[in-house]
N, C-alpha and C positions, 0 to 999 in steps of 0.2 A: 504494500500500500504506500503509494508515494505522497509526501506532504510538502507544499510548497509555504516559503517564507517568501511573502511578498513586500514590496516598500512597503506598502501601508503597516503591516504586522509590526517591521522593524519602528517605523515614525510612532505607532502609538504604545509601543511595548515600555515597560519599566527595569532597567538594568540591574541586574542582583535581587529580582524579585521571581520567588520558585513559579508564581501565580498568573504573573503577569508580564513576562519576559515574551519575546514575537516569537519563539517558537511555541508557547503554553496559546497564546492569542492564535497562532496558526490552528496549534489541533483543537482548540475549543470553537471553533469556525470548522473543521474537516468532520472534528465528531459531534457536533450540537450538544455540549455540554460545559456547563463551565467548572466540575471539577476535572479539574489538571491538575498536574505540578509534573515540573521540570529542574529537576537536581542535578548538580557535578560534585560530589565531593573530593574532596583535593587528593589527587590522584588516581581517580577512579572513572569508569565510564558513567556517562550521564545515563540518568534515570529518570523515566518519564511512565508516571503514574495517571490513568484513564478512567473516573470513578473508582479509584482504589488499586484497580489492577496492572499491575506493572506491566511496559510492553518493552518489547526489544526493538533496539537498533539495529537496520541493517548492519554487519562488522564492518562493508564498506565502505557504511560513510559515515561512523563512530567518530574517527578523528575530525572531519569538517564539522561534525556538530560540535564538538568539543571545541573546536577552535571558533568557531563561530560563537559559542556562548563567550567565549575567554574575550573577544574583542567587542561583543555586543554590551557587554558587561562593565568593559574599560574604555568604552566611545568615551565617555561624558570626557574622563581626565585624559585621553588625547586629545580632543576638541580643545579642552582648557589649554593642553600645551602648542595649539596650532598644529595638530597633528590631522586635520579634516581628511587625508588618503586614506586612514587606516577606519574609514567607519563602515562598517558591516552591510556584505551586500546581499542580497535577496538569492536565495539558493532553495534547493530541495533534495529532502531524502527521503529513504523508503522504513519504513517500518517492516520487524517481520513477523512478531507473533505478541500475541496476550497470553498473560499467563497468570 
């Protein structure tokens, strides 16, 4: 199941928020639901919760999400340092199972 982050998603998402970050905004728009959550904890692969139930990341495009949270998360203090290349661009990945 492939998920797209669109500019809008990114323009209205909240940085460092598990709820309200534009990938939780994508899948609560793809599954009509607003519980989500969308975790990275440090070191580990993100985890994204669908009414409770954890779903998997495709393994190949693990890293792009994780890196996409890592810069979507840190726009604001590049922006602060004139850093506006590094702002997160609209992508899509595939989900592969509920569990």
């Amino acid at each position: 199941m492939k998920i797209e982050i669109t500019q809008n998603d990114i323009d209205k998402g909240i940085g460092g928020s598990c709820s309200h970050c534009a990938i939780a905004i994508a899948l609560k728009r793809h599954f009509k639901t607003e519980n989500v959550s969308v975790a990275m904890p440090e070191g580990e692969a993100t985890e994204i919760k669908i009414n409770k139930k954890v779903v998997k990341i495709n393994k190949e495009d693990q890293e792009n999400v994780n890196e996409f949270i890592i810069d979507f998360d840190n726009f604001r203090d590049y922006k602060n340092l004139g850093l506006d290349m590094l702002k997160p661009e609209p992508f899509s990945f595939k989900l592969e199972e509920v569990i």
